[in-house]
N, C-alpha and C positions, 0 to 999 in steps of 0.2 A: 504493500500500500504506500510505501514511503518512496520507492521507487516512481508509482503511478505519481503521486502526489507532483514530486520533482519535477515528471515530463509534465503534467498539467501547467505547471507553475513556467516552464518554459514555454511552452503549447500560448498559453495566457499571452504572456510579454510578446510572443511575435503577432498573434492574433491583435492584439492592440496596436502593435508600432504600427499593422498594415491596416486594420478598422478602424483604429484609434478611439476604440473602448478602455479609457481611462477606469470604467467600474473594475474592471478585469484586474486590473491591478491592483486596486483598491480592497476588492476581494475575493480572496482565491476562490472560498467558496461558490459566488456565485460565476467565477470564469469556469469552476467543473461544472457548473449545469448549462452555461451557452454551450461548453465544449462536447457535451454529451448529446 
């Protein structure tokens, strides 16, 4: 899970730099449910 966690959390940061979903970073939580 911590593994998973990681690549969300990097998954997150590209998804925003290219959508520019500043929430996504703000919380991982809700970047695993856009990402899901």
């Amino acid at each position: 899970m911590e593994h998973d966690l990681d690549i969300v959390k990097r998954f997150a940061t590209r998804v925003v730099v290219s959508s520019g979903w500043v929430v996504a970073v703000a919380s991982p939580q809700e970047a695993d449910k856009y990402v899901l």
